[in-house]
C-alpha positions as CSV (number, residue, x, y, z in Angstrom):
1,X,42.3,37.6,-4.2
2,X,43.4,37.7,-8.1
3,X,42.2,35.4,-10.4
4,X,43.7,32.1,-11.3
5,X,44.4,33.4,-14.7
6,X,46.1,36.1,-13.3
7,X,48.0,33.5,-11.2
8,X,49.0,31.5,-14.5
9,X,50.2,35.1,-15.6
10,X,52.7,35.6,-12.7
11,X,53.6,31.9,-12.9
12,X,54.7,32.4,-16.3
13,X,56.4,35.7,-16.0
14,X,58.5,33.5,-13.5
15,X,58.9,30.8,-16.1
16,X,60.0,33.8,-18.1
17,X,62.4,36.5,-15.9
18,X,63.0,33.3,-13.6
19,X,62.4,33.9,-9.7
20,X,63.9,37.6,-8.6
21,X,66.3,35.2,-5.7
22,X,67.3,33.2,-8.6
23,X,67.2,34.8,-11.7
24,X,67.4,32.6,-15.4
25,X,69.8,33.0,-18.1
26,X,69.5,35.4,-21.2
27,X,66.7,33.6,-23.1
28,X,67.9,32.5,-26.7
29,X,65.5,33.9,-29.6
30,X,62.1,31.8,-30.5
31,X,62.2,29.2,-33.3
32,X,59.1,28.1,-35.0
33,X,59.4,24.5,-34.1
34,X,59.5,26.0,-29.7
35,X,56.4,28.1,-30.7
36,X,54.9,25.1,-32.0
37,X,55.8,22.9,-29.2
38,X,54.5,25.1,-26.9
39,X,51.2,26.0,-28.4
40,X,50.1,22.3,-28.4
41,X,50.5,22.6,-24.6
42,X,46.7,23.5,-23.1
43,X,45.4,23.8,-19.6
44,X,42.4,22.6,-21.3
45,X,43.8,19.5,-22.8
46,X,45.7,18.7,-19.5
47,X,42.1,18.8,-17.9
48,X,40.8,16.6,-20.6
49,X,43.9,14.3,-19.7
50,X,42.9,14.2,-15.6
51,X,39.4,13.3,-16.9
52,X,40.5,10.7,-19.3
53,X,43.1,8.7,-16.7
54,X,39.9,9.2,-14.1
55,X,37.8,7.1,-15.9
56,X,35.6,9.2,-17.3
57,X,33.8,8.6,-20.8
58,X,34.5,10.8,-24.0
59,X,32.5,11.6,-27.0
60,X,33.6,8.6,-28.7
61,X,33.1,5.9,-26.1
62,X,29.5,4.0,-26.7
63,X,26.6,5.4,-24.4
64,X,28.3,9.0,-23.7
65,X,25.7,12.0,-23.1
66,X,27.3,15.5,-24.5
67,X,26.5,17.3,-21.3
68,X,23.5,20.3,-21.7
69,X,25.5,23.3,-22.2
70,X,22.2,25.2,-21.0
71,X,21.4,23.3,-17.8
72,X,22.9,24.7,-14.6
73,X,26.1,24.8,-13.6
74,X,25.8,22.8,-10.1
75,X,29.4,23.3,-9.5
76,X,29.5,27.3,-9.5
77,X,32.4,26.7,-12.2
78,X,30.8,29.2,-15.1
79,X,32.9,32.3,-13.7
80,X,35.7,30.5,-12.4
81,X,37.9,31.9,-15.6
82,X,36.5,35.2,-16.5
83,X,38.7,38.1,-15.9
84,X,37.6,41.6,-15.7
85,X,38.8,43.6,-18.8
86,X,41.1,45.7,-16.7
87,X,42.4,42.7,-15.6
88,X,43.5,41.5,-19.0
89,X,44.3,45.1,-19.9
90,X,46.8,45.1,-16.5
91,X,48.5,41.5,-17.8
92,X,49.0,42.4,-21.4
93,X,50.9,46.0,-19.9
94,X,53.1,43.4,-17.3
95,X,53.9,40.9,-20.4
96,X,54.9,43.9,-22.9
97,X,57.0,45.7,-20.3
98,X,58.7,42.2,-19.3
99,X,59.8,41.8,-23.1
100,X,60.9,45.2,-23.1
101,X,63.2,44.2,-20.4
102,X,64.6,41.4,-22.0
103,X,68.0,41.8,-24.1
104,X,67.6,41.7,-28.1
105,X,69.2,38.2,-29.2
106,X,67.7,38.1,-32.6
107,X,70.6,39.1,-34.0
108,X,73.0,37.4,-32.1
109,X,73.4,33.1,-33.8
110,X,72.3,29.9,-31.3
111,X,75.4,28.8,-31.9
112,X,77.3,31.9,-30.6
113,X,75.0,32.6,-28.1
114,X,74.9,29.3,-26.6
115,X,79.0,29.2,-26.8
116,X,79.2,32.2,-24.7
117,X,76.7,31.1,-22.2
118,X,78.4,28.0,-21.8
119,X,81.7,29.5,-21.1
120,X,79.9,31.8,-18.4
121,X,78.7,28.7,-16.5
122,X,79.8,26.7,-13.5
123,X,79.6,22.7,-13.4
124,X,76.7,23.3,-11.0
125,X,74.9,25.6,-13.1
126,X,75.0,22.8,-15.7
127,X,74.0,20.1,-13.6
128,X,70.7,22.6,-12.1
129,X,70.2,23.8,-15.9
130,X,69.8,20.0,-17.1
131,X,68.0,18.8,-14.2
132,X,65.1,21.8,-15.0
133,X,64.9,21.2,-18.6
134,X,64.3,17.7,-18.4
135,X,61.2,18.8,-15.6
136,X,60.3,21.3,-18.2
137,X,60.3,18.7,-21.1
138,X,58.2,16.6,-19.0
139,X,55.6,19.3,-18.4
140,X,55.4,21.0,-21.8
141,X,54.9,17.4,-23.5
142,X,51.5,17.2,-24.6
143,X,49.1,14.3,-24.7
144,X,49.3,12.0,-27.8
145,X,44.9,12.4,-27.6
146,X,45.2,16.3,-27.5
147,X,45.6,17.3,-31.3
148,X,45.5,20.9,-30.1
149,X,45.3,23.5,-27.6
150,X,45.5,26.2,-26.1
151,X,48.8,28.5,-24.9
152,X,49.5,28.7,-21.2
153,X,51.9,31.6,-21.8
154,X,52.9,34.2,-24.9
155,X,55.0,32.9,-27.8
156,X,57.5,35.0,-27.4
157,X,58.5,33.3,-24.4
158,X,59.1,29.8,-25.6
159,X,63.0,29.7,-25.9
160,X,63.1,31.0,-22.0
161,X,61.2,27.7,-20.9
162,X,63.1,25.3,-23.1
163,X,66.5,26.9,-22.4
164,X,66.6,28.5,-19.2
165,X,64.0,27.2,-16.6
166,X,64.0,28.8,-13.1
167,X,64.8,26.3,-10.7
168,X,61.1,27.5,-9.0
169,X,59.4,25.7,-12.1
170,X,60.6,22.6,-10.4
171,X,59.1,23.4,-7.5
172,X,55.5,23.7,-9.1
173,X,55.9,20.8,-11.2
174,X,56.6,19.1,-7.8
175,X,54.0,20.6,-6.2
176,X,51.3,19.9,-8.8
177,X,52.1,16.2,-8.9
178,X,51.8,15.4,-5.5
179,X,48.8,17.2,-6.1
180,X,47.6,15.0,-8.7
181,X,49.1,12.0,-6.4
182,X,46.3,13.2,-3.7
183,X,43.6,13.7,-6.8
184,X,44.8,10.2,-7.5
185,X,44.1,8.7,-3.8
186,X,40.8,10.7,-3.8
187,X,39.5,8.6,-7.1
188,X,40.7,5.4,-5.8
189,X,38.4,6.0,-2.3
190,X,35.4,6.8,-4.3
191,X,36.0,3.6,-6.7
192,X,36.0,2.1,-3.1
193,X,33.0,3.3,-2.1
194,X,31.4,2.3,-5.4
195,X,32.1,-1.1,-5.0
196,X,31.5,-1.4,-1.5
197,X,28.1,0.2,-2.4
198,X,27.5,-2.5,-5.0
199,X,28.4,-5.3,-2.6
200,X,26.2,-4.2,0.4
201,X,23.6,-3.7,-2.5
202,X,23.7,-7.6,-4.1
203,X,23.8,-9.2,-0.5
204,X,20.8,-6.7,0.3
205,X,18.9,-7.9,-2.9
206,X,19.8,-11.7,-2.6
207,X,18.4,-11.8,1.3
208,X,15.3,-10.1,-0.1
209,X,14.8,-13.0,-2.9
210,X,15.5,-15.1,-0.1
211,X,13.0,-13.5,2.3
212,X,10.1,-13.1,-0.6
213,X,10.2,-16.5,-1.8
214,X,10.5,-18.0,1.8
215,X,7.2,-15.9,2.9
216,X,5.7,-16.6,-0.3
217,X,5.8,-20.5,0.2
218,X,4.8,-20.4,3.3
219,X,1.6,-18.2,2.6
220,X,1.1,-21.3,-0.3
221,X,1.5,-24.4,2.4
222,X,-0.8,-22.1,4.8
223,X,-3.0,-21.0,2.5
224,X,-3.7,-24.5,0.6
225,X,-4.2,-26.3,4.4
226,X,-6.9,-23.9,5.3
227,X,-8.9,-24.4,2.2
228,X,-8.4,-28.4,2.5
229,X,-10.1,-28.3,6.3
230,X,-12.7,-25.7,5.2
231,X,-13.8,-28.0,2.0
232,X,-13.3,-31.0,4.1
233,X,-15.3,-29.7,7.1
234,X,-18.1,-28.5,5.0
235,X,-18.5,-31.1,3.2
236,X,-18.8,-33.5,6.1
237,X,-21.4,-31.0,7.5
238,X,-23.5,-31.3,4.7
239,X,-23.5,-35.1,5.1
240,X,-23.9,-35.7,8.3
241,X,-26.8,-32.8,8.3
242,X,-28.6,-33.8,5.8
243,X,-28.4,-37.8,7.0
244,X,-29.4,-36.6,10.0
245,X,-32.5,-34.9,8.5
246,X,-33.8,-37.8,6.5
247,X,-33.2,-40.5,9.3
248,X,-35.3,-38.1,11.8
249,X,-38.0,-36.9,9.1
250,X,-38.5,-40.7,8.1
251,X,-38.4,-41.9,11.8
252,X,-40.9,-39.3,12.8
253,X,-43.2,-40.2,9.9
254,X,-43.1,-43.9,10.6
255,X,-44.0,-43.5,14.6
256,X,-46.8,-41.0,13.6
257,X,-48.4,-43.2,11.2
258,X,-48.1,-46.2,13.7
259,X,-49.7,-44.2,16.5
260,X,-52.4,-43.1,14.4
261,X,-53.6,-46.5,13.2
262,X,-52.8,-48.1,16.6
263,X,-55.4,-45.7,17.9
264,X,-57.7,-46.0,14.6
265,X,-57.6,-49.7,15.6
266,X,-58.5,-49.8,18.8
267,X,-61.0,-47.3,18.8
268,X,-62.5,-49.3,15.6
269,X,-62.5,-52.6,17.7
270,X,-63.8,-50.9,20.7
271,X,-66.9,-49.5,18.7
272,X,-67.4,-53.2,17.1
273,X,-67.3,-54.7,20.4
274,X,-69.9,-52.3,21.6
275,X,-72.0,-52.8,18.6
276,X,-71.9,-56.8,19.0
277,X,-72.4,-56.8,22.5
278,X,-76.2,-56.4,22.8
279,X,-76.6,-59.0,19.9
280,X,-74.0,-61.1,21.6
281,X,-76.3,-61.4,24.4
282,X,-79.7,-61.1,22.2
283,X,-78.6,-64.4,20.7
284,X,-78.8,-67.7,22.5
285,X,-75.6,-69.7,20.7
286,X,-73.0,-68.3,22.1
287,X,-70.2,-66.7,20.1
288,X,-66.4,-68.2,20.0
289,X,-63.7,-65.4,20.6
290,X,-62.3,-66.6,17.0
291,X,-65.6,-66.2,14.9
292,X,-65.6,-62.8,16.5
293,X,-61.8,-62.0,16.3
294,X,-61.7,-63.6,12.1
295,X,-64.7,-61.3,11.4
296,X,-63.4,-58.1,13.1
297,X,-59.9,-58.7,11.0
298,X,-61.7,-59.0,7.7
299,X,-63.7,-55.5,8.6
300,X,-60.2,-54.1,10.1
301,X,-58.8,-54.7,7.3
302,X,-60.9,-53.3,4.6
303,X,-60.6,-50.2,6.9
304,X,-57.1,-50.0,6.8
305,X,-56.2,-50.9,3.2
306,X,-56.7,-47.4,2.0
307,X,-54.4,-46.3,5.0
308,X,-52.1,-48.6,4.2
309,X,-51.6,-47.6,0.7
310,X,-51.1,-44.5,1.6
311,X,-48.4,-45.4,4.0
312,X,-46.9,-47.7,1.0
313,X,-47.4,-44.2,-1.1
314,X,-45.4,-42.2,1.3
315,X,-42.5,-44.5,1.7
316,X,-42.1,-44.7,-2.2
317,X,-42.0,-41.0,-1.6
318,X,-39.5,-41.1,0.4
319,X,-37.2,-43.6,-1.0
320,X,-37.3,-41.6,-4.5
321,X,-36.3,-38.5,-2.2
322,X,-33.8,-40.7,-0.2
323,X,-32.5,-41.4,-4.1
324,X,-32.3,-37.7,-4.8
325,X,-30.4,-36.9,-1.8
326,X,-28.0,-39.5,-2.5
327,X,-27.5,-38.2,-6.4
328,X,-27.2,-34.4,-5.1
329,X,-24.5,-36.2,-2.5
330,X,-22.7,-37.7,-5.8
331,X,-23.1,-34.6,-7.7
332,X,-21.2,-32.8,-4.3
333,X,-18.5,-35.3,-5.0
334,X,-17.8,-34.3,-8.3
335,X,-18.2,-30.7,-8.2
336,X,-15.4,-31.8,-4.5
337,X,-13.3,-33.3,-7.2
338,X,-13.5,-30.5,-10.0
339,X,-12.5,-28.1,-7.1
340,X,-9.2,-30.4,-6.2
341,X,-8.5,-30.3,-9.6
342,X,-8.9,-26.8,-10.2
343,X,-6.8,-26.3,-6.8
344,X,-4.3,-28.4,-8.4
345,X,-4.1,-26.1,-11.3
346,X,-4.2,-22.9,-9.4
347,X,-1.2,-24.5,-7.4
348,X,0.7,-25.4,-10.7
349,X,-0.3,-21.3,-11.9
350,X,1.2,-20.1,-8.5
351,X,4.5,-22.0,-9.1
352,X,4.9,-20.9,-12.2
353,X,4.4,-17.2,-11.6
354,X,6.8,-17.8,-8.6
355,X,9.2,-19.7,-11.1
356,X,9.0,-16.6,-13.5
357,X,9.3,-14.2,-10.8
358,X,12.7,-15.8,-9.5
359,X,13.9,-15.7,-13.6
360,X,12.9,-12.2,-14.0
361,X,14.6,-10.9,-10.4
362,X,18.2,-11.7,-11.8
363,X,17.7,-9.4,-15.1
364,X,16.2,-6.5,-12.8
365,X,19.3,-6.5,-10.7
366,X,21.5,-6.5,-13.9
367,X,19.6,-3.7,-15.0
368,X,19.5,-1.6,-11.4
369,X,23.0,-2.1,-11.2
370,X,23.6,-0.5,-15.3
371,X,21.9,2.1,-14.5
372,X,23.1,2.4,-11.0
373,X,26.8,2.4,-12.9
374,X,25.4,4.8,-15.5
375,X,24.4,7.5,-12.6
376,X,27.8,7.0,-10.7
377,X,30.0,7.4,-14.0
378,X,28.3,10.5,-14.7
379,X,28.8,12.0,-10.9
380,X,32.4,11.4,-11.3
381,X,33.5,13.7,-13.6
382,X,31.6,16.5,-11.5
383,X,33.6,15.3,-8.0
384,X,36.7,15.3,-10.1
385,X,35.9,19.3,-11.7
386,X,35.0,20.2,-8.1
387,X,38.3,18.5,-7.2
388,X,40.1,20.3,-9.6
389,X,38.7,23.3,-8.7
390,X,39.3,23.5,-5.0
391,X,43.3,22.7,-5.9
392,X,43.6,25.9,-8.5
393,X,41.7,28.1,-5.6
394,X,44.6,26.2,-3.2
395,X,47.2,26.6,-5.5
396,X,46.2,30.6,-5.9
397,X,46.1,31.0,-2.1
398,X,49.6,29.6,-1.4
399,X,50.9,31.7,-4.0
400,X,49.3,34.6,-2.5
């Protein structure tokens, strides 16, 4: 399979001797401003031109990256111009034997030469002449941003392709532009695709806001009711507990203490009823009930005043503890409200990290989507050498 330089060879020896079916006119001598002309035209600066109408960035647009020279060449592209040295050695023999064959007009004048040619020719060769050098004009007319470039063909040759076109350079003019046309098409799907990719993206990003903040206020609402009925039952616990407590520790204290002196007091008036039996019946005079009864009190109660203070002592006791409880049980109250109040801030915190989180989400898509633009612009340019590529390799095969 020859090389595609090889193939820009042949295309220009065509351009040249014209097609061997339909062979060009004599070629008029070279002038400086045709060498000129055709020098400026490049394949390099007509690559830079599909690059620049695809969109892609140059050195002097703001944020472009000079590519790494040393990095690997992903596309396989780094041999696609090298040509053997017999190669080259083969082309330059075929290009000096092909000016060998052509007729020496140097010394002939334009104006003569171009008065006998235009004797020589039919009205239809006119019409087919004009018709190619206006497709050969078009071609050879170089970009206004390409300041230089490099030859496609020798400068020898430059009168042949303004003068006398082959009617088969129409036919690849043709055929490269619908060929651009389809690299044309090709771009457009993938700027499709990129902003079909960016849609599906920002509706996949908003129902995720949507979904966080919806989850993270109801985890809020959920969260703040189970820590109100935890306090809440707690605290009523507590309460009821420890009122519980006192009431029964008090009422057990108060039953014991009467059940001890009930029995203290009977067995005390039993014993004194014993003792004053025997001189209840020694003496003669009878006793009254009441004599006995006022005597026994005064003696019952001597008994029991130490008892009794100690009973008064204990419920001083316990009404100074029944104080405590209830200033612990208004010390629980406040340290209740210093909680709701430091709930309240917490909630306020929560609301504003939530607030800051839905201000910050907006700039991260902005810059997910830069940089998601940045990576895209870059891949471009490689689809559009590997483009490129595949149509020289197409354009060698059909010409095989």
């Amino acid at each position: 399979m020859p090389s595609t330089k090889e193939e820009i060879v042949e295309l220009t020896d065509v351009v040249e001797e014209g097609h061997p079916d339909r062979p060009n006119l004599s070629p008029q001598s070279a002038s400086p401003e045709a060498n000129e002309a055709l020098d400026d035209i490049a394949l390099e600066k007509e690559i830079d031109q599909i690059f620049a109408d695809l969109g892609a960035p140059s050195s002097t647009d703001e944020g472009f990256e000079r590519p790494d020279k040393t990095a690997e060449d992903s596309l396989d592209m780094k041999d696609l111009f090298d040509t053997p040295d017999s190669d080259v050695k083969v082309q330059k023999e075929e290009i000096q034997a092909s000016q060998e064959q052509l007729p020496d007009t140097a010394s002939v004048e334009p104006s003569e030469l171009e008065h006998s040619e235009s004797a020589s020719m039919t009205s239809e060769q006119e019409e087919t002449l004009n018709q190619n050098e206006e497709n050969t004009a078009d071609l050879l007319e170089p970009h206004p941003m390409n300041a230089s470039g490099v030859s496609t063909a020798p400068p020898d040759s430059v009168s042949e392709l303004t003068a006398s076109p082959a009617p088969m350079q129409s036919d690849q003019a043709d055929s490269f532009m619908e060929r651009l046309e389809a690299m044309e098409v090709k771009i457009t799907q993938m700027e499709n695709l990129e902003q079909l990719f960016f849609d599906r993206l920002e509706t996949r990003l908003e129902n995720l806001v949507e979904e966080i903040a919806g989850k993270q206020e109801q985890q809020l609402a959920t969260l703040h009711q189970s820590i109100r009925s935890e306090l809440k039952d707690q605290v009523e616990q507590m309460l009821r507990t420890a009122g519980e407590e006192a009431d029964l520790r008090h009422q057990e204290t108060l039953a014991q203490a009467l059940e001890t002196q009930a029995a203290q007091v009977t067995a005390l008036v039993d014993s004194r009823i014993m003792e004053l039996q025997p001189t209840n019946e020694a003496l003669e005079q009878p006793i009254t009930r009441d004599q006995l009864l006022s005597g026994v009190r005064e003696q019952t109660m001597e008994h029991l005043r130490p008892t009794i203070d100690n009973l008064h002592s204990e419920w001083e006791t316990e009404k100074n503890r029944l104080a405590e409880f209830k200033g612990a049980q208004a010390t629980l109250q406040k340290e209740t409200q210093d909680m709701r109040a430091e709930w309240r801030s917490f909630q306020e915190q929560v609301k504003n990290e939530n607030q800051n989180i839905a201000d910050s989400l907006p700039v991260h898509f902005e810059q997910l989507r830069t940089d998601l633009l940045r990576e895209l612009q870059k891949a471009i340019p490689g689809e559009a050498a590997k483009v490129i590529r595949e149509e020289i390799q197409a354009l060698a095969l059909e010409n095989d």
